[in-house]
C-alpha positions in Angstrom: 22.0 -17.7 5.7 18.1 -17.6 5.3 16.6 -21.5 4.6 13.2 -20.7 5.4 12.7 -21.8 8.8 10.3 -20.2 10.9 11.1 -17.6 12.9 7.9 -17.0 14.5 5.7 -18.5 16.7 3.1 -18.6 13.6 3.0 -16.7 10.0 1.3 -13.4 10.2 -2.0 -13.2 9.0 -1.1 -10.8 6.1 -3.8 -8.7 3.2 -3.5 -6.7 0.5 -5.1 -3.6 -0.7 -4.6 -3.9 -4.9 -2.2 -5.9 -6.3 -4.9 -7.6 -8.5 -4.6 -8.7 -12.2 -2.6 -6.5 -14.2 -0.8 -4.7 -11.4 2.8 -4.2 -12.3 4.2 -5.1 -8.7 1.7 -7.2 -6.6 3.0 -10.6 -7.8 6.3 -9.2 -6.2 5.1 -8.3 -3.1 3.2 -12.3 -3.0 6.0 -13.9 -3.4 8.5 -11.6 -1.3 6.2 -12.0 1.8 5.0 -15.8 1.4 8.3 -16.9 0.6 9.7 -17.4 4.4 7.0 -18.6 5.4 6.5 -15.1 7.9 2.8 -14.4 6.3 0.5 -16.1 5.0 -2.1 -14.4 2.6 -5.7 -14.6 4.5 -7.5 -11.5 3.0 -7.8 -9.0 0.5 -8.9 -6.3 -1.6 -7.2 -6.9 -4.4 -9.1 -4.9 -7.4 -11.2 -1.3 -7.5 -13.7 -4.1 -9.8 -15.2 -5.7 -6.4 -16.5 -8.9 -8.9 -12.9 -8.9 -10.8 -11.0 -8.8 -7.4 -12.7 -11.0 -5.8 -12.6 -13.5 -8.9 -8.6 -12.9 -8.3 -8.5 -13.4 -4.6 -9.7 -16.9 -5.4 -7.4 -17.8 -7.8 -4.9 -17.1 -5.2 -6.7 -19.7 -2.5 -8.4 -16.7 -0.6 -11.4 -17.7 1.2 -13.8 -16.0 -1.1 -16.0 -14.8 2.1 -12.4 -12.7 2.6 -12.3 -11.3 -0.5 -13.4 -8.0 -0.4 -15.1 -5.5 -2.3 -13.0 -2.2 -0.8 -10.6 -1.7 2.1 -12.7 0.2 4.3 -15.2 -3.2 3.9 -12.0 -5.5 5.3 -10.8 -3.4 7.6 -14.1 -3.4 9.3 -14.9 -6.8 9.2 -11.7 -8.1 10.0 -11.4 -6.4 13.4 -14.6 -8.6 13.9 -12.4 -12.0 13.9 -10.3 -13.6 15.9 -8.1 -14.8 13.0 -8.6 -11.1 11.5 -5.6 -9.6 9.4 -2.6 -8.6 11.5 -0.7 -6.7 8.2 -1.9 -4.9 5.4 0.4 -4.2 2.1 -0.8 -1.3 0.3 0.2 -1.6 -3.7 -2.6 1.1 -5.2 -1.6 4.3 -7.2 0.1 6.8 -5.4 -2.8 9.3 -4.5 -4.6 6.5 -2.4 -1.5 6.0 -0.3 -2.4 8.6 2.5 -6.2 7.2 3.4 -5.4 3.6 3.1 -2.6 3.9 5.2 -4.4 6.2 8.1 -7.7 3.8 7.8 -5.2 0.2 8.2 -3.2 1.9 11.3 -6.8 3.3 12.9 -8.0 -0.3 12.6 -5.0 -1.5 14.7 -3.1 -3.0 11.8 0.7 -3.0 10.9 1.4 -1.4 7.0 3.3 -2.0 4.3 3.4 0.8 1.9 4.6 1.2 -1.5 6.4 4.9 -1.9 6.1 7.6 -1.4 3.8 7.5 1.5 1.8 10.8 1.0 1.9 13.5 -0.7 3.4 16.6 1.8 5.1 16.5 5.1 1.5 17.3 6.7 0.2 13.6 6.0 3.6 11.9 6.7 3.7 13.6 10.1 0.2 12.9 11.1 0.9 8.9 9.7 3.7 8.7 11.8 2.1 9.9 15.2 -0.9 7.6 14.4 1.5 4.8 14.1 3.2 6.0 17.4 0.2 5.7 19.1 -1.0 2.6 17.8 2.5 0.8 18.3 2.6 0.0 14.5 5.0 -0.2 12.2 5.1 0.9 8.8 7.2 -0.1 6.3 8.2 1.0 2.8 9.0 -1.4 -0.2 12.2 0.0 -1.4 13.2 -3.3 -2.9 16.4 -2.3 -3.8 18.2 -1.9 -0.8 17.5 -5.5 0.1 20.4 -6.8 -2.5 23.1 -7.7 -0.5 26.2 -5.3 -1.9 24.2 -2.6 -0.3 24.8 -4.1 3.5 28.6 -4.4 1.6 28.9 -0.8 0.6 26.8 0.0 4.4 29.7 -1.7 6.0 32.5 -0.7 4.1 31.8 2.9 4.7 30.9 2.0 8.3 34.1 0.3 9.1 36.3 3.7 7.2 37.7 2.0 4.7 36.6 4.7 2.3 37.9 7.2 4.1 36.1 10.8 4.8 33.0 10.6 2.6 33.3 13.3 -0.2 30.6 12.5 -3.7 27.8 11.1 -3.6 26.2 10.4 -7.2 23.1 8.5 -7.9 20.8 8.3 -10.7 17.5 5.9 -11.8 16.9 7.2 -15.6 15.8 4.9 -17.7 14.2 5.1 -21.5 10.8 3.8 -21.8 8.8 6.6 -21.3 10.8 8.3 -23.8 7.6 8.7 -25.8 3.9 9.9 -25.0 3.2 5.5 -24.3 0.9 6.8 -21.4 -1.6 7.1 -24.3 -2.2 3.2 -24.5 -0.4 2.5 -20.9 -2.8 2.3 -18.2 0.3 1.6 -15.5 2.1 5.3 -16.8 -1.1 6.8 -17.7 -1.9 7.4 -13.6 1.7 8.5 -13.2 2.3 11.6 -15.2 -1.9 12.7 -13.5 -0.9 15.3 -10.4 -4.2 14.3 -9.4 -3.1 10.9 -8.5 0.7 10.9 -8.9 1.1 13.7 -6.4 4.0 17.0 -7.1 5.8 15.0 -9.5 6.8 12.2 -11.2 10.2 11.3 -11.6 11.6 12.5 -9.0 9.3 10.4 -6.6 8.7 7.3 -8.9 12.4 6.9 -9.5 15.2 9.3 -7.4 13.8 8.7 -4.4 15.1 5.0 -5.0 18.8 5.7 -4.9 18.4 8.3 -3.0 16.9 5.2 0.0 20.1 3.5 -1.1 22.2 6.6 0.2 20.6 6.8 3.2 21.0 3.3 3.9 24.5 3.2 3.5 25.2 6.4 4.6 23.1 7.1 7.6 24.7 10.0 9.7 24.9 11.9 6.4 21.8 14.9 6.4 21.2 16.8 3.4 22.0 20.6 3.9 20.5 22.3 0.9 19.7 21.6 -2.6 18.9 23.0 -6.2 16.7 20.8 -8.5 15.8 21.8 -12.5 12.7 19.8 -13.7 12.1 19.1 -17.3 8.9 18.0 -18.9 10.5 16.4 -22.3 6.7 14.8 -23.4 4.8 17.9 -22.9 1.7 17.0 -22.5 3.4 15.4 -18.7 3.7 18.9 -17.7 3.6 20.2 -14.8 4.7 16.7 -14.0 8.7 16.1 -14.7 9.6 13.2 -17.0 13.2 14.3 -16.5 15.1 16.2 -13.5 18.0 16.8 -11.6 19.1 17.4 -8.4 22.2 18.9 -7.0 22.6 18.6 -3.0 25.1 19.8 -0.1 25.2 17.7 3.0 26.1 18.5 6.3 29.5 17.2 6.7 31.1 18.6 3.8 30.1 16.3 0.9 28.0 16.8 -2.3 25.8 15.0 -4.2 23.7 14.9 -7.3 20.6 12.3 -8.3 19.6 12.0 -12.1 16.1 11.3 -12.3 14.7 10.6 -15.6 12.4 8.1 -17.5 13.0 9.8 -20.9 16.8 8.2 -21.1 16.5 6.6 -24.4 17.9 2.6 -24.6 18.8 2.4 -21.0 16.8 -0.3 -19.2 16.9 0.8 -16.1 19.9 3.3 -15.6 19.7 2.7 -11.5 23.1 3.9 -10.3 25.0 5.0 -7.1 28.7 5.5 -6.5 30.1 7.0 -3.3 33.3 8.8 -3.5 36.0 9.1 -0.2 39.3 10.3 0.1 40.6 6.9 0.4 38.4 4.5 -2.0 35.0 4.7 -4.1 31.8 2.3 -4.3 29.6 1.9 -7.0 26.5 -0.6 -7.3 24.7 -0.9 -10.8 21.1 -2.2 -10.2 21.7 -4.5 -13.8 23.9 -5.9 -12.3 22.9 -6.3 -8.4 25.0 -9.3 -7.1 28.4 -7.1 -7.8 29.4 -3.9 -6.1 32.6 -1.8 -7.8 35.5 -1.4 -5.2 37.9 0.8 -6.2 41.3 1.9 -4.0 43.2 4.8 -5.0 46.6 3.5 -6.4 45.4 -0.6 -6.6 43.5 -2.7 -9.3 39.7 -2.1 -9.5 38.5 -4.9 -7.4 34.8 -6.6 -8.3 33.3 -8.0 -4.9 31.0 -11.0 -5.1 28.0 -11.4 -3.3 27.6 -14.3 -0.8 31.7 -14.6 -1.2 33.4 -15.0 2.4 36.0 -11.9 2.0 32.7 -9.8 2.5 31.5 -8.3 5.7 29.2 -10.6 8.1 26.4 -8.3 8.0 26.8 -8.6 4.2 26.4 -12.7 4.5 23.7 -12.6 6.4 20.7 -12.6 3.8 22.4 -15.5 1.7 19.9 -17.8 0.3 22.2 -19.7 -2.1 26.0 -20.0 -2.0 27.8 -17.5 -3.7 28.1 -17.7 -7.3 24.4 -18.2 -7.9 22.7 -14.9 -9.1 20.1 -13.6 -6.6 17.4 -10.9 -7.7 15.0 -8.4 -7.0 12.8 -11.1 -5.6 15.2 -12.5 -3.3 16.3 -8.5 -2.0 12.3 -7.9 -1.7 12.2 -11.1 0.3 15.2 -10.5 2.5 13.0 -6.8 3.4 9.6 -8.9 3.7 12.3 -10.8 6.2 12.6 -7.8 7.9 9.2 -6.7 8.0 8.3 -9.7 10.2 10.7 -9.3 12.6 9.7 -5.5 13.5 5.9 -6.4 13.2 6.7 -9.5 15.8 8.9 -7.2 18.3 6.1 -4.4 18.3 3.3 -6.6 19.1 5.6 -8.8 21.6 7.0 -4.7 22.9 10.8 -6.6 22.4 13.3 -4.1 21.3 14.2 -4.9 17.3 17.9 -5.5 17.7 20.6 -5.4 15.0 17.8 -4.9 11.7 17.4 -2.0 9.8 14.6 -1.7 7.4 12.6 1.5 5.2 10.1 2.5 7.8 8.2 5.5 8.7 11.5 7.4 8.7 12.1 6.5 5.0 8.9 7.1 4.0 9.1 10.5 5.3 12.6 10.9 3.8 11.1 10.5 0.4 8.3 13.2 0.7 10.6 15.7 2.4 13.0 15.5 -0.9 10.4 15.2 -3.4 8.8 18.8 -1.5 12.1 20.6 -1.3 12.9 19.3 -5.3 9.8 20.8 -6.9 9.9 23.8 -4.1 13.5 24.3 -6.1 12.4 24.2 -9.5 9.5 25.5 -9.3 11.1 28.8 -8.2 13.5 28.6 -10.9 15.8 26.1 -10.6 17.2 28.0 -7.1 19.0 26.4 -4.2 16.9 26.2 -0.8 17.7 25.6 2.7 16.9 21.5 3.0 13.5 22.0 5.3 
């Protein structure tokens, strides 16, 4: 069970690029990384408004002289301190991703990156030598997989007890972009622009989510090929996809499909994933993230609780309140901001990280890789192609 205790010698001294007033996720990342007492917030850069950001950065107990105009600016002057930054978050719009990230790991410094990394396989490759080189770690915020039914499900299939793995389905479609609201929505507005939003929309914004949750719990699993139909539904989105999906063979036999789509009128969130084996299925509904769906062929559909003891170990181990209490997406952010620290601390100390998994450079690469081969698909017709 986490209770807060320190697990370091000292907090990491932690900044963030954006994140500032108005931002739809940078509360989320603040209270993820302070809540365990791993970082502590000493710098940032939080707004593209220098006076507005800065304004922020106080109201947050920033030392105002550490409250920066751009990135580049705290970057360079925090290499010149002793205290300077050890860990930067990065929680900009996608097409800013790339430089931010390859500026943070030149200047020495350990990233956390909202998805998807880059834009092509180019930039991801050349991120992750750069972060090779440098001994740095880069990690992705797929908050999701930090609910504890995931490590269930991870375990459950680990330990065979749903037999040969057979279906994979997953979807993220949800219904508020079901009409043009980018026209009045700053926080859409930048996401259906290729200039900024990279190849696509949904398909990076949203599947790449359960598709993380896949790989997570399904690890030796590789994607074979795939066929992907893209759909923009508000036309003026187009060549960006408000709707797509994507059909996929894997390596061992299985298949699998992800429904992307934020045009799926009246669902909230519509985040989805069962996994289907020859013995018993899974399914996780991220509505409904402290219960995962075990169902044996021939018995009663069972409903397992999180932080219950008939769950796995591994599955107990990011408790923070006995079971029966609901947990969140705050507390599954936290539990990766958890794991964040600990491979940031056994890089710098050069200590193998032991018995933690977390969405790294891997993951991030993952993400641009499918998003590529999806739009490669449909843009030549909705045809399958050899998983590259």
């Amino acid at each position: 069970m986490i209770n807060g205790e320190k697990s370091m010698d000292a907090p990491l001294r932690w900044a963030m690029v954006g994140g500032g007033r108005g931002s739809q996720i940078g509360y989320i990342h603040r209270s993820a990384a302070l809540r365990d007492h791993n970082f502590q917030l000493a710098a940032g850069a939080f707004d593209i408004n220098p006076e507005r950001g800065k304004e922020f950065g106080i109201n947050l107990y920033v030392d105002p002289d550490r409250c920066y105009p751009d990135y580049q600016t705290m970057f360079e002057e925090e290499t010149k301190r002793e205290d300077g930054i050890q860990v930067v978050s990065i929680a900009t719009p996608n097409g800013t991703h790339y430089e931010i990230c390859k500026t943070a790991l030149q200047a020495g410094l350990h990233v956390i990156c909202e998805k998807p990394l880059c834009f092509n396989m180019e930039q991801a490759n050349e991120l992750e030598k750069l972060a090779q080189e440098k001994n740095r770690i880069i990690g992705i915020t797929y908050g999701y997989s930090g609910h504890q039914a995931i490590e269930q499900g991870r375990q459950l299939i680990a330990n065979g007890d749903l037999g040969d793995i057979r279906i994979v389905n997953m979807q993220f479609a949800h219904g508020f972009h079901s009409q043009a609201v980018e026209k009045y929505n700053q926080s859409t507005k930048w996401r259906v622009d290729p200039k900024v939003a990279g190849p696509s929309y949904v398909l990076g914004d949203l599947g790449t989510h359960p598709l993380y949750l896949s790989e997570v719990m399904l690890p030796e699993m590789k994607i074979r090929k795939l066929l992907c139909t893209r759909q923009s539904f508000v036309k003026k989105r187009a060549p960006l996809e408000d709707n797509a999906y994507t059909l996929m063979e894997y390596d061992n036999g299985a298949v699998g499909t992800v429904w992307s789509s934020c045009v799926n009128a009246g669902s909230m969130h519509g985040q989805k994933i069962r996994i289907v084996g020859s013995k018993a299925s899974i399914e996780w509904w991220d509505e409904q993230p402290n219960q995962l769906r075990y169902e044996i062929q021939g018995k009663p559909v069972q409903i397992l609780e999180r932080g219950m003891d008939y769950l796995y170990p591994e599955a107990l181990r990011d408790d923070r309140i006995s079971g029966g209490h609901a947990e969140g997406l705050f507390e599954a952010w936290s539990n990766l901001y958890s794991r964040f620290a600990k491979a940031v601390d056994a890089a710098d100390s050069e200590e193998p990280l032991e018995n933690v998994w977390y969405p790294g450079i891997e993951a991030g690469i993952e993400g641009v890789r499918w998003v590529e081969n999806c739009v490669r698909s449909a843009d030549k017709g909705a045809v399958w192609v050899d998983y590259q």
